[in-house]
C-alpha positions as CSV (number, residue, x, y, z in Angstrom):
1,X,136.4,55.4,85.7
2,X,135.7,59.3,87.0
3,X,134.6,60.2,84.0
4,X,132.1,56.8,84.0
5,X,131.0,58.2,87.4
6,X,130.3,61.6,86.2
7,X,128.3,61.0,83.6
8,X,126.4,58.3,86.0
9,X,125.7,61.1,88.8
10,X,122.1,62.6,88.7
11,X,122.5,66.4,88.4
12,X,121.4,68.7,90.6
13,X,118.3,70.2,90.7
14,X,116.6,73.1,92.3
15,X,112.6,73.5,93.5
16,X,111.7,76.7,94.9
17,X,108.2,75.9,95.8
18,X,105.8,79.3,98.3
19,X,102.6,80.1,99.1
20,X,101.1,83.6,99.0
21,X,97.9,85.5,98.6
22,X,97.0,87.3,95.2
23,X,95.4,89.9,97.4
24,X,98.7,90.6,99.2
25,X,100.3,93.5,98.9
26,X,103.7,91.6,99.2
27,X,102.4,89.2,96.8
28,X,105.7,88.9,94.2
29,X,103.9,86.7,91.5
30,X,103.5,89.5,88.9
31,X,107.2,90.3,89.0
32,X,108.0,86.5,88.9
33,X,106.5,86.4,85.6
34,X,107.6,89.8,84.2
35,X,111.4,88.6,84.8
36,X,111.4,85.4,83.2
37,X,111.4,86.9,79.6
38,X,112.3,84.0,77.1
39,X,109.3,81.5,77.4
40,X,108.3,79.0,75.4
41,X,105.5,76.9,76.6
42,X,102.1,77.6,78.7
43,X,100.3,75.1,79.5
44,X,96.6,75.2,81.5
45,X,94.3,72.6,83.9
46,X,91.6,73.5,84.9
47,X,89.4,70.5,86.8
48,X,85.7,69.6,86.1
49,X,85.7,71.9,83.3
50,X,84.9,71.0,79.8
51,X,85.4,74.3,77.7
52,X,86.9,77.3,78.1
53,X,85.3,80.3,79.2
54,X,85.0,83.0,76.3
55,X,87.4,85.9,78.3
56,X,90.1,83.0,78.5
57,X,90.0,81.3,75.2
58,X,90.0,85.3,73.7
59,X,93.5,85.6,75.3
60,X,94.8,82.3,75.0
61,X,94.4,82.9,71.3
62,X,95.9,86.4,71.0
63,X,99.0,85.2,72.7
64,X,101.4,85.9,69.6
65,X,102.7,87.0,67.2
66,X,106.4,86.4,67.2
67,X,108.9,86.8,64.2
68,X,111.3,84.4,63.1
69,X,114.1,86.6,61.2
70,X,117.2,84.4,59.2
71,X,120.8,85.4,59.3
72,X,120.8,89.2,61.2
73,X,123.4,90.7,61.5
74,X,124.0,91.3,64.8
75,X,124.7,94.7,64.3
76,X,121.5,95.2,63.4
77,X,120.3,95.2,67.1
78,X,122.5,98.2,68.2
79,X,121.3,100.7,66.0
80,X,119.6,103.9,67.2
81,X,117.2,103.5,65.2
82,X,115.8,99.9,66.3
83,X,116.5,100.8,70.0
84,X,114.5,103.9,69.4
85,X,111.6,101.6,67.7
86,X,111.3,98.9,69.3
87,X,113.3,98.6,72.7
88,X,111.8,102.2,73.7
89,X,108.8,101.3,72.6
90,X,107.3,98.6,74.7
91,X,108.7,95.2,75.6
92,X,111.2,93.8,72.8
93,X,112.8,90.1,73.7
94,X,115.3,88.0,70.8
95,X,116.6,85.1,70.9
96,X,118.7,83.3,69.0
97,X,117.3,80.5,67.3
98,X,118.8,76.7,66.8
99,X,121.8,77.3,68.9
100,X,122.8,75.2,71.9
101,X,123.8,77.4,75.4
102,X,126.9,75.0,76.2
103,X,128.8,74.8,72.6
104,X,127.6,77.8,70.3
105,X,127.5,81.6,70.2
106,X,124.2,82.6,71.9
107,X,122.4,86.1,72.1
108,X,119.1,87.2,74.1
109,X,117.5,90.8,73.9
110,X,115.7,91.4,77.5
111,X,112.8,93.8,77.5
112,X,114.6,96.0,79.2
113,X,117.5,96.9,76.6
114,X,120.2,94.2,78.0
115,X,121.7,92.4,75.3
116,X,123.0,89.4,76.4
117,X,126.1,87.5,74.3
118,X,126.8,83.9,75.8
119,X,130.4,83.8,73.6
120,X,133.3,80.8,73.0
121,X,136.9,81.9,74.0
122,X,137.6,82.1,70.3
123,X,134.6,84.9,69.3
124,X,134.9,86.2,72.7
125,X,138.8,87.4,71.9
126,X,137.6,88.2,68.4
127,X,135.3,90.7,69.3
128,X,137.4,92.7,71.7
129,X,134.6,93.7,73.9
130,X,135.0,93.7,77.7
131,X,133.3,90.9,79.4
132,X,133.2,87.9,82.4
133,X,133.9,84.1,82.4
134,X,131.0,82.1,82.6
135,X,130.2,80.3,85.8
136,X,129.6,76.9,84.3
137,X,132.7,77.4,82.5
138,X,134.9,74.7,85.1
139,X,138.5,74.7,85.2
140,X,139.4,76.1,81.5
141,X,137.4,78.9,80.9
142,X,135.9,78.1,77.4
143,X,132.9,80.7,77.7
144,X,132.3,84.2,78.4
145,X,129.3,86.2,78.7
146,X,129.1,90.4,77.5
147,X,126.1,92.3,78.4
148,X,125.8,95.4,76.7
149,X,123.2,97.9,77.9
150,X,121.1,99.3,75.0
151,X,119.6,102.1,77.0
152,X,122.9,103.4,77.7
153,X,123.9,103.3,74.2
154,X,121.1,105.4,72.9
155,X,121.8,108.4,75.5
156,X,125.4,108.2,74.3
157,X,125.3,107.8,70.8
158,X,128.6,109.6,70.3
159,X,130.6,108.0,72.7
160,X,133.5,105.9,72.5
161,X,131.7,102.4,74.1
162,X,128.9,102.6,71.5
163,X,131.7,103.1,68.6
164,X,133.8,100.8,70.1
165,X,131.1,98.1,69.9
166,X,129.5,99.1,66.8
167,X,133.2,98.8,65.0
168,X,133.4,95.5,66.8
169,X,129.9,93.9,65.2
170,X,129.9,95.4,61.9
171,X,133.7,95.5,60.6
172,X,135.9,93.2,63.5
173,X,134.1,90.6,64.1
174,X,130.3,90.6,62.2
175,X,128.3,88.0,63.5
176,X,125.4,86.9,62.2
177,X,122.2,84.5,63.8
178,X,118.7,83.3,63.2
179,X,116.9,85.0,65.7
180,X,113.0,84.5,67.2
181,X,111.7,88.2,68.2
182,X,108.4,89.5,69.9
183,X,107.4,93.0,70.6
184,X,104.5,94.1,72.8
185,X,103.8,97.6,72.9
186,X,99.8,99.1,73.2
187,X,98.4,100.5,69.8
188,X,101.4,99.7,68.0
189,X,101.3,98.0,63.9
190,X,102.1,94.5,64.4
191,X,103.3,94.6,60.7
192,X,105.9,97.1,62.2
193,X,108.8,94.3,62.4
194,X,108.0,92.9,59.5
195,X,108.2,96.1,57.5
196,X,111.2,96.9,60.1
197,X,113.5,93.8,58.7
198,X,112.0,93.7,54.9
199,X,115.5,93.1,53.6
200,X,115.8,90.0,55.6
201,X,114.0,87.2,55.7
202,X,111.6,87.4,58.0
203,X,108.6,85.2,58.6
204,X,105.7,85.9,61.2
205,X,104.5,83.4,63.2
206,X,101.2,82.5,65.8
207,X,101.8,80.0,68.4
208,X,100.3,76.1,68.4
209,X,97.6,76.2,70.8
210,X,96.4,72.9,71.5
211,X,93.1,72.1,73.5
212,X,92.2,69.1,75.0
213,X,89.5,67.3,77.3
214,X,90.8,64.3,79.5
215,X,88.4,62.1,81.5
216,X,88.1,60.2,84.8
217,X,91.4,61.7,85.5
218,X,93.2,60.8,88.6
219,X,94.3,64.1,90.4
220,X,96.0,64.7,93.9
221,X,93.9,66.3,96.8
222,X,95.5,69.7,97.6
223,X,94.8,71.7,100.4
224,X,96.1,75.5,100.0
225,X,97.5,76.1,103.2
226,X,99.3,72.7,103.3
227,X,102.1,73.7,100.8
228,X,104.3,70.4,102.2
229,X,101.0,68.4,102.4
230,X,99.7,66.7,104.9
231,X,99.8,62.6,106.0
232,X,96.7,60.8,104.9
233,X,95.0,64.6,103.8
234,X,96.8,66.3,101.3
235,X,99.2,66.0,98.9
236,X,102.7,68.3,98.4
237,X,103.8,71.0,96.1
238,X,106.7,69.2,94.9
239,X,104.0,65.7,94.1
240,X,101.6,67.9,92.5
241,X,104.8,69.1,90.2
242,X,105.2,65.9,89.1
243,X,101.6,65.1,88.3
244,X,101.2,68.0,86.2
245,X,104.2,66.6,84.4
246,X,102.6,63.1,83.5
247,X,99.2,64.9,82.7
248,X,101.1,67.7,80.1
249,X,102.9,64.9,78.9
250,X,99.8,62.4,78.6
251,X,101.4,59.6,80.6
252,X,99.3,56.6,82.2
253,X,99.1,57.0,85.6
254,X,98.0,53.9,86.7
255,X,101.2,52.0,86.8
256,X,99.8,49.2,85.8
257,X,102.6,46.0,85.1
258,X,102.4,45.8,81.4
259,X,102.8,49.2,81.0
260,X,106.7,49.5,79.8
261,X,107.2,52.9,79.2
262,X,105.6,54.4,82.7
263,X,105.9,53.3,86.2
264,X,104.5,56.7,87.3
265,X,101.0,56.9,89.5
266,X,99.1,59.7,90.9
267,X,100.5,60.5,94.1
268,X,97.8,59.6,97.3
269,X,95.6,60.9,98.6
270,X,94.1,62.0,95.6
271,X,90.3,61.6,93.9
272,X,88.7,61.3,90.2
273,X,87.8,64.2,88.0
274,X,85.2,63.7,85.9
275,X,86.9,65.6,83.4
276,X,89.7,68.3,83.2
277,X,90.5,70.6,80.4
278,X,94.3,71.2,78.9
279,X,95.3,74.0,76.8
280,X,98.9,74.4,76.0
281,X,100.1,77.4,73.8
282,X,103.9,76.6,72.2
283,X,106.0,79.6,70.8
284,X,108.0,82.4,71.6
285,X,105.6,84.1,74.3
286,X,106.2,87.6,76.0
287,X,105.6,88.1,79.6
288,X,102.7,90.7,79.3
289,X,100.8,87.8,77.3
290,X,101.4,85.4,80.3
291,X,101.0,87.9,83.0
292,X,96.9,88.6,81.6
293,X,96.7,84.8,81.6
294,X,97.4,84.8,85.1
295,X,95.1,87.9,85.6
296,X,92.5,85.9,84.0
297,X,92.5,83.1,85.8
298,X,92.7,84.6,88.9
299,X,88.9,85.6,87.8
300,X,88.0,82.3,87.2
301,X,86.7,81.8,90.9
302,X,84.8,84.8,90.3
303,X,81.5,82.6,90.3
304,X,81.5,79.6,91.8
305,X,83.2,76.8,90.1
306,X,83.5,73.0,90.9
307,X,87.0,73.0,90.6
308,X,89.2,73.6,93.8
309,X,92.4,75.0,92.3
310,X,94.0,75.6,88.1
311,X,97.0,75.6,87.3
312,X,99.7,77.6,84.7
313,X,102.6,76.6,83.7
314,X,105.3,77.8,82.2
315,X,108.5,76.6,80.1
316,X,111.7,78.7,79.5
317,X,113.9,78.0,76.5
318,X,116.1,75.5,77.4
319,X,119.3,77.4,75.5
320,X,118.7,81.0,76.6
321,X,121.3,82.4,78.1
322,X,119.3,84.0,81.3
323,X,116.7,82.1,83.3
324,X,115.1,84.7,85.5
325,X,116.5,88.5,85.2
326,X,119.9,88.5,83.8
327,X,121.0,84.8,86.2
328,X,123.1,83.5,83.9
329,X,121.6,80.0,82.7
330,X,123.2,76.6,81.4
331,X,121.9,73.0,79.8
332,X,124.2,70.6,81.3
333,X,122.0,67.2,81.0
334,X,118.3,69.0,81.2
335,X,118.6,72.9,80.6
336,X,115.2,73.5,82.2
337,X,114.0,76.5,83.8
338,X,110.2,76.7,84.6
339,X,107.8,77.9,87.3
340,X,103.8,77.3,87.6
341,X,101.2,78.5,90.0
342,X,97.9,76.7,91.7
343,X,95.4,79.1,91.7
344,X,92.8,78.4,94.3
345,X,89.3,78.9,95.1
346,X,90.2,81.9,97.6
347,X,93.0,83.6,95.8
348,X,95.6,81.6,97.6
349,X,98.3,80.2,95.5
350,X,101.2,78.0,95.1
351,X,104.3,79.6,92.9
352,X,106.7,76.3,92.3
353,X,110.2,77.5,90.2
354,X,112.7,75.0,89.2
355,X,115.9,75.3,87.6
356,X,118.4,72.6,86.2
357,X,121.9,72.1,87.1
358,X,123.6,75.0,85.5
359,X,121.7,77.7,87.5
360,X,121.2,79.9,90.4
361,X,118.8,79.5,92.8
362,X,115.2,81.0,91.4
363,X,114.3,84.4,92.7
């Protein structure tokens, strides 16, 4: 019967939602995006608009690429000579690919030279490396989590850690992963990788941008300095949230009672647009590609617009093994990790993070 009720309780969730200024000098949305490194969805509104401007659509389409590399060795991501390439070199993020965070062996490359190893007891003893129990781990400790520092390793290359782990990943315990890689770095080949991992298999990849045009859409009235909403005025961060939800989602909102598969309507107030415009770009997607989004649309108001407010939004990887920075992340029953931000009309915004059950609070 406790284990009936367990699996009936709703897990926790957690909304962060703030309001700020892009003009402050405070203003911590840049850094917001720069830390959440392994992302795999954007998606875009922007109200009474029915095309893209030119600037926009530029970037949204020069958003990859990423590489999707079968059976590395994970040795591979150690030597001097890739940290001296690629982590040196600009922003570097892997993941490993097809792997689930609560059962399997997971690794994530950060931009800034952490390697991160989400290990099971077994492979954790195996490898002989020094690490910490998980935090989602419960009673019996079935997970640990080693983070080496690649930085480190490449201004010791003679010392006894960095031969103590290479020894560990080549001859003790080699482990091996299909991993999804990007690499950003100014002026840089992209056939770099690809020539880089030529005896493995390697594929390159662009991301699935999808555009779309909705009509006579239902949307909430915002106001920007009413972040909790206000009775009978405006509607709150948390209901616009879930709005944006339905729309990226293409629910009905109109609740209406033969509808079987959504109950869900547009929070009130709200008003009609005559039409909106949705672009959603799906792959592996570095920071720097979402942080010139961002830039971008905070240009939009530049001339005068009909729209109020846009939106971006943006999807983690629901089996990384860090949400934001090195927090350690889990699945549980939803694994998600995401933040957007409502751009308005005079540079106010709206930053709204959420995290699933198996997660710190965001930053």
């Amino acid at each position: 019967m406790a284990t009936l009720r367990r699996l009936r309780e709703v897990p926790r969730h957690l909304l962060v939602c703030e309001k700020s200024n892009f003009g402050h000098d405070k203003s911590r949305h840049r850094h917001l995006v720069e830390t959440h490194y392994h992302n795999y969805r954007v998606s875009i509104l922007i109200p009474e608009c029915g095309i893209l401007s030119k600037e926009l659509k530029n970037l949204v389409m020069e958003t990859g690429p990423y590489y999707f590399v079968k059976n590395l060795p994970l040795h591979e991501l150690i030597t001097h000579d890739f940290i001296n390439t690629f982590v040196k070199k600009g922003s570097c993020c892997a993941l490993t690919y097809n792997t689930n965070i609560d059962e399997d062996n997971t690794v994530a490359l950060l931009p800034d030279g952490k390697l991160i190893l989400s290990l099971d007891k077994d492979t954790y003893e195996e490898t002989g490396l020094q690490g910490r129990p998980s935090q989602y781990s419960g009673r019996k400790i079935m997970k640990f989590i080693v983070s080496i520092d690649l930085m480190d390793l490449s201004f010791n290359p003679n010392s006894k850690k960095y031969e103590r782990i290479s020894w560990s990943f080549n001859e003790k315990k080699p482990l091996k992963f299909d991993f999804l890689l990007a690499w950003h770095h100014t002026g840089a080949e992209e056939s770099t990788m690809m020539s880089y991992f030529s005896n493995y298999q390697i594929q390159e990849h662009q991301p699935k941008i999808a555009l779309s045009t909705v009509t006579e859409l239902q949307c909430p009235v915002l106001q920007s300095s009413a972040l909790r909403g206000a009775p009978e005025a405006a509607c709150s961060a948390p209901e616009l949230l879930d709005w944006l939800g339905a729309v990226f989602s293409h629910a009905e909102l109109n609740n209406e009672p033969n509808n079987f598969i959504s109950t869900y309507c547009c929070p009130q107030p709200s008003t009609v647009l005559a039409k909106a415009y949705l672009c959603t770009i799906t792959g592996f997607i570095l920071p720097e590609k979402i942080c010139l989004l961002l830039e971008q649309l905070c240009h939009y108001f530049d001339e005068p617009k009909l729209a109020p407010w846009v939106t971006l939004s943006v999807q983690g990887f629901a089996d990384s093994p860090v949400s934001w920075r090195e927090n350690e992340h889990g699945f549980r029953k939803g694994g998600e990790h995401l933040y957007n931000f409502v751009i308005f009309n005079n540079q106010d915004y709206w930053l709204q993070m959420a995290v699933g059950a198996n997660d710190d609070c965001p930053p």
